[in-house]
N, C-alpha and C positions, 0 to 999 in steps of 0.2 A: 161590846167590842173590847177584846184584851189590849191595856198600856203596854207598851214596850219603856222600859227603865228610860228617865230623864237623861240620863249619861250613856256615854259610848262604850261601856263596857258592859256585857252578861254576868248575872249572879253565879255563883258558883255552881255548879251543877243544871243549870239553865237549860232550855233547848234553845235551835240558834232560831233567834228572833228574824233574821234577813235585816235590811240595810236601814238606817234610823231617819231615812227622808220620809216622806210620805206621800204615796204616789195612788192613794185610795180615792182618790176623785177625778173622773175624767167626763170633759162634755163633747160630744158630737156634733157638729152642725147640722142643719136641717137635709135629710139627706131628698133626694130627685124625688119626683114623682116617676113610680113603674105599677107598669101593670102587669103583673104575673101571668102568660101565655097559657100555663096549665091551671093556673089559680094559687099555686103555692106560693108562699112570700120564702120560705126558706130551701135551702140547697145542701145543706151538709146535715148529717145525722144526730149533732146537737142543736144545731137549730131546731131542726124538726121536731126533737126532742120537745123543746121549749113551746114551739105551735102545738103542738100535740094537748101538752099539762093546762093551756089556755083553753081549745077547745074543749078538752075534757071536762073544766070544771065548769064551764058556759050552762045557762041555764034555757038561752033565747039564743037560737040558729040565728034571727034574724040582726039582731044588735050584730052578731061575728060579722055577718056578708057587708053590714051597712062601716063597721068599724074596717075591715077590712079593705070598702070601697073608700074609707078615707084617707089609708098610709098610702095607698096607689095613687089616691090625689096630692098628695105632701101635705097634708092637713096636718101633720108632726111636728112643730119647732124642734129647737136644738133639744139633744136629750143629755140627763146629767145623770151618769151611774156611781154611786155609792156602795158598801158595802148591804146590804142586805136590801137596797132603796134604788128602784127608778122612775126619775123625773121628768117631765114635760110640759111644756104647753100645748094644747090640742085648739085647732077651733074646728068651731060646729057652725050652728046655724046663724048664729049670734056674733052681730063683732066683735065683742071681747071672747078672745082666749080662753081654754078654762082649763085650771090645772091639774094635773093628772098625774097617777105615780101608780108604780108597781112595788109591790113590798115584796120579801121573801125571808128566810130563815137564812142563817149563814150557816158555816161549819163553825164547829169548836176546833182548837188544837189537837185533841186526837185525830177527828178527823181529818185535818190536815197534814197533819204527821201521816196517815195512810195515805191519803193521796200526791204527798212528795215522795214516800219512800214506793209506792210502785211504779213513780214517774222514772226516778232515777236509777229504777230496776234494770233497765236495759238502755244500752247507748241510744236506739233506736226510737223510744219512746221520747229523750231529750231533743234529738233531732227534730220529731217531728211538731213540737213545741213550738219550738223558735221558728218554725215554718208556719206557723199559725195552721196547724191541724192538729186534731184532738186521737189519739190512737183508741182505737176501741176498746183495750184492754183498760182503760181509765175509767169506762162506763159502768163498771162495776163498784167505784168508791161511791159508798155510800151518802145521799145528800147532795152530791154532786149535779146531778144532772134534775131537772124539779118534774115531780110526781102532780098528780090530779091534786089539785086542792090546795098546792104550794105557794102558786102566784097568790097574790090579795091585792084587787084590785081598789080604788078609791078616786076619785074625781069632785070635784064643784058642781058639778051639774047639775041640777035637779031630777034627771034619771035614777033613779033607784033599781036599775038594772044588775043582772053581777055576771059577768061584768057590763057597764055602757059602754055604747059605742067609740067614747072619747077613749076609755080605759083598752079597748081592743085593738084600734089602731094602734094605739103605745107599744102593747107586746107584739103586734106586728110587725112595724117598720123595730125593734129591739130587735126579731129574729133576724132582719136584715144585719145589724152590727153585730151577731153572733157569727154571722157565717162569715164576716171580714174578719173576724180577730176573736178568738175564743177567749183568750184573757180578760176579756168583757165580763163573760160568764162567771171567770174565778173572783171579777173583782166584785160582782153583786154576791157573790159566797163568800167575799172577806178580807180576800188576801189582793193585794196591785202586783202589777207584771215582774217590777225592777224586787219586788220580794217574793217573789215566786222563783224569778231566773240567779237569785243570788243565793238561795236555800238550797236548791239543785244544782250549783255548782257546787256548794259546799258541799251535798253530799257525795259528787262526781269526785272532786279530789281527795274524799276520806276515802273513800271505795278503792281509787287509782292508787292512791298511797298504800294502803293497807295490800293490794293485789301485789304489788312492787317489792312491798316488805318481806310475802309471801312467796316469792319466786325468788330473791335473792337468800335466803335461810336456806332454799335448796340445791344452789351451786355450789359444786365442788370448789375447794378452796382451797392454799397454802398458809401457813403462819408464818407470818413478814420474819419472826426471830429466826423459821429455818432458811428465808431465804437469806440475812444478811450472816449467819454467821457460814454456810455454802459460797458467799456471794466471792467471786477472785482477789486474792489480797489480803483477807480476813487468815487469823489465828485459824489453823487445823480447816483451811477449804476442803470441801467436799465436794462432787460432782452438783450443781446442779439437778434439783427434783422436775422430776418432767412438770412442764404444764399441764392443767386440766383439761380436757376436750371442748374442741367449739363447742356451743350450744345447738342445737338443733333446729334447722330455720323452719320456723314458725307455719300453718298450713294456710292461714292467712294475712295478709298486712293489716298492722294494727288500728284500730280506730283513734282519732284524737280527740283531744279533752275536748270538752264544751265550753264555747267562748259565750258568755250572755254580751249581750249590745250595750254599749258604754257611748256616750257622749262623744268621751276624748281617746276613745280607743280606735286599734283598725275596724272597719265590718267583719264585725262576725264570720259571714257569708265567706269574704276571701279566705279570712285566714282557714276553716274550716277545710275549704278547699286547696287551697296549699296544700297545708299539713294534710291531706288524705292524696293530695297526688304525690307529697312525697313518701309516704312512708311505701304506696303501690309503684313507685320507682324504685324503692328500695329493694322492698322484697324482690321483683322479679330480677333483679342484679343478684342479689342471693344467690335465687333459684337457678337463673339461665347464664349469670357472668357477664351478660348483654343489657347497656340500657339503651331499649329502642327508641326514646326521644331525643337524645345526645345529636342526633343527626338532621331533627325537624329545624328550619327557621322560625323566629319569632312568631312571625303571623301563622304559618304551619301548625304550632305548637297551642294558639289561640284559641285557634279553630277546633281542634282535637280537645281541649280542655272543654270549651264550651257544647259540643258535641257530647261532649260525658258527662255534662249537665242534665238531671231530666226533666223532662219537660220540652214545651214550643216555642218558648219566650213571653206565652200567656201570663204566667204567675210573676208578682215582684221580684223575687231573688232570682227570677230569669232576665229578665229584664234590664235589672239591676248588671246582673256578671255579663251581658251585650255592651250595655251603655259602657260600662269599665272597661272589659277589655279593645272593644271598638276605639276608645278615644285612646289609649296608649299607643296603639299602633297606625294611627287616624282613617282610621273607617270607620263609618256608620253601622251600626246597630242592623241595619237591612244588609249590607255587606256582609258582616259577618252572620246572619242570619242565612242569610242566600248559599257562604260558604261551610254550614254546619249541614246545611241539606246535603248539598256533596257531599260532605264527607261522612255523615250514614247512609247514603245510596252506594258509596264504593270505598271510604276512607283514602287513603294517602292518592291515590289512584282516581278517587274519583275527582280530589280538588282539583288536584290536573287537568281532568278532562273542563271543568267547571273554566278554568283559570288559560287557558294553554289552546289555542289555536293550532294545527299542523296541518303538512300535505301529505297525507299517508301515501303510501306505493300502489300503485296497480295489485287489484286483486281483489281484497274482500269490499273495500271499500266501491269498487265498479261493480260488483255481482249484487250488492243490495239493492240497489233502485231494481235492477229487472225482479225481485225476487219479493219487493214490495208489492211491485206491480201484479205480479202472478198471484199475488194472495189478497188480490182486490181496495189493496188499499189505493189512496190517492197517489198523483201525482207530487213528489218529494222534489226539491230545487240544493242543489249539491253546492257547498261553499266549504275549501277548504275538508275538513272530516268533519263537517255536518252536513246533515240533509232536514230541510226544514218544508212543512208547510204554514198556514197562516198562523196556528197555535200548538202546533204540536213540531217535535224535533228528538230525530238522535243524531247523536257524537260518537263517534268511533274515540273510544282509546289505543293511547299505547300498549295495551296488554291485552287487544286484541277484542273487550266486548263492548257491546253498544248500549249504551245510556242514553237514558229515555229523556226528554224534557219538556213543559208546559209553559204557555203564555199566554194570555187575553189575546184575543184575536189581532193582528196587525199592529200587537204594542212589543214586539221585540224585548220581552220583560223576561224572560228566561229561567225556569226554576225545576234544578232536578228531580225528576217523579219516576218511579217504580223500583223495578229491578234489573241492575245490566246484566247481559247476555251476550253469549257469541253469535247470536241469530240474531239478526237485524226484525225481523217478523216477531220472533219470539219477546224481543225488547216492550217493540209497540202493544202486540197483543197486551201485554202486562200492565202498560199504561195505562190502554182502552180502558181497561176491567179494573181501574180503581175509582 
């Protein structure tokens, strides 16, 4: 493993080391006992990766099934990952524990130099980083990902298996900590997260910098000595040199830098999100002269922001930007959950309908129940502009279409489902059918 210099400063000509703590050792606690429904322990395409180069190099099918039936047991203690090294305790049959590790090869500095410089190739690829996902295009850096024969298994045991059972459960329940957090994987190749995400900034703002350098070299410009000796007042004024022309607004809004995660800094995650709904306010002021959220309320604007989150609220930094924005405005997480469905069943329109009780006028609202009926649905019970039965319900909006909504039977728990329509029939059918 390469020293990074005793002192705070890079030699002259150096490449950049990333940050002088050291964050090369992390342990996991022991993680559940599961049992994998299809049999696989892993979920994402480096995991799998990593079950794959295990099974491959396996000599005895049946060590894998019996090692495999012991990560699903928790037969794993805490695991400790090092650069090119993982550790554990396994027990077997025997009371004592018996210790067990995975070896591998790390990367050199070249190779890590490629696989920082095509991570920070694309905005896209740092993004999905700090999301804890691995973009495919990475799959190609060489060493990165472990081939048949890579793992080297070892254990206490008296098995002379390759690998034993003890050794197979370890890269088992390991695939499980790959699929939580990929950084696992770069730190058994070498390098820890906080020197990973601090190298990739660096290189995000040499790039940014250098872009910035690059587009201002090619605006039109005046020279300050013709404006002040033009300028009114001056020895021998002159009119005035026109301005240069606006710039040309942009065909999309910009991307913002890459925040890595700091202790004493904001999250990432906000700021990220901020600066990307401001710059997409921006631009469309540009574009249209209109900024259509100037008009939403607080919790309106929540709602909308969290809706342009993607995702269910399943993943952390979903979860995360509910819990946040929830408690600012004091609603719960299921609040605001409840009102982001609304508002991709129908947006501004549909929170209303979600939020907004009315008594709509004679007409469309009296012709549905008979027009339910006619098309063999059930008996519908009319309150206000809904019409409900034990679990199923539409809402007539103010704009005239009907919104579908679902509940557990007889729990009054309310949750917008399908697609609104002007047909009351057509609403439900849409419902039915998902």
């Amino acid at each position: 493993m390469n020293r990074r210099p005793a002192t705070g400063r890079r030699p002259a000509g150096a490449r950049y080391a990333g940050p002088l703590h050291d964050d090369r050792r992390r342990t996991f606690p022991p993680l559940a006992p599961r049992e994998a429904p299809d049999g696989r322990f892993a979920a994402t395409w480096w995991g799998n990766a990593w079950v794959e180069a295990l099974e491959d190099t396996a000599l005895d099918a049946a060590r894998l099934a019996r090692g495999k039936a012991y990560a699903g047991r928790g037969h794993v203690d805490a695991i400790t990952v090092t650069p090119g090294r993982v550790v554990a305790y396994v027990h077997g049959t025997r009371p004592r524990p018996y210790r067990t590790e995975i070896r591998l090869r790390t990367l050199g500095d070249d190779d890590w130099e490629r696989f920082l410089d095509e991570a920070a190739a694309r905005p896209d690829h740092i993004a999905a980083l700090l999301d804890k996902d691995v973009p495919h295009a990475l799959e190609a850096v060489t060493g990165l990902l472990p081939a048949p024969g890579d793992l080297i298994p070892d254990c206490s045991c008296p098995d002379d298996g390759y690998p034993c059972k003890h050794a197979a459960a370890l890269c088992y329940q390991s695939a499980r900590l790959l699929d939580e957090d990929p950084f696992v994987l770069f730190l058994m190749r070498g390098r820890g997260e906080q020197e990973i995400l601090a190298a990739l900034t660096h290189r995000n703002a040499a790039r940014s910098a250098a872009e910035a350098s690059t587009a201002t070299s090619l605006l039109p410009t005046v020279p300050a000595r013709h404006v002040l000796d033009t300028a009114p007042g001056s020895a021998g004024s002159r009119p005035l040199p026109p301005l240069p022309p606006p710039l040309p607004v942009p065909a999309q809004p910009g991307r913002p830098p890459v925040h890595p995660p700091d202790p004493h800094a904001p999250d990432p995650l906000a700021l990220d999100l901020l600066a990307t709904e401001a710059a997409s306010r921006a631009h469309t002021f540009l574009v249209t002269g209109h900024d259509p959220v100037a008009a939403l309320t607080p919790w309106q604007d929540a709602v909308r922001l969290a809706a342009a989150h993607p995702g269910s609220g399943l993943t952390a930094s979903t979860r995360a930007l509910y819990r946040d924005l929830g408690y600012a405005l004091d609603r719960t997480p299921t609040d605001l959950a409840r009102a982001v469905a609304a508002w991709r069943q129908g947006g501004l329109a549909g929170l209303a309908v979600l939020e907004e009780p009315w008594d709509p006028p004679a007409g469309p609202f009296d012709r549905a129940r008979p027009a339910l009926l006619a098309a063999d649905y059930p008996s519908f019970r009319p309150w206000r502009n809904r019409l409900s039965t034990r679990s199923l319900q539409l809402r007539l909006g103010r704009d005239g279409l009907w919104y579908g909504y679902e509940s557990d039977a007889d729990r009054e728990d309310w949750w917008p489902r399908g697609t609104p329509d002007p047909d009351p029939v057509g609403a439900l059918t849409d419902l039915l059918g998902r």
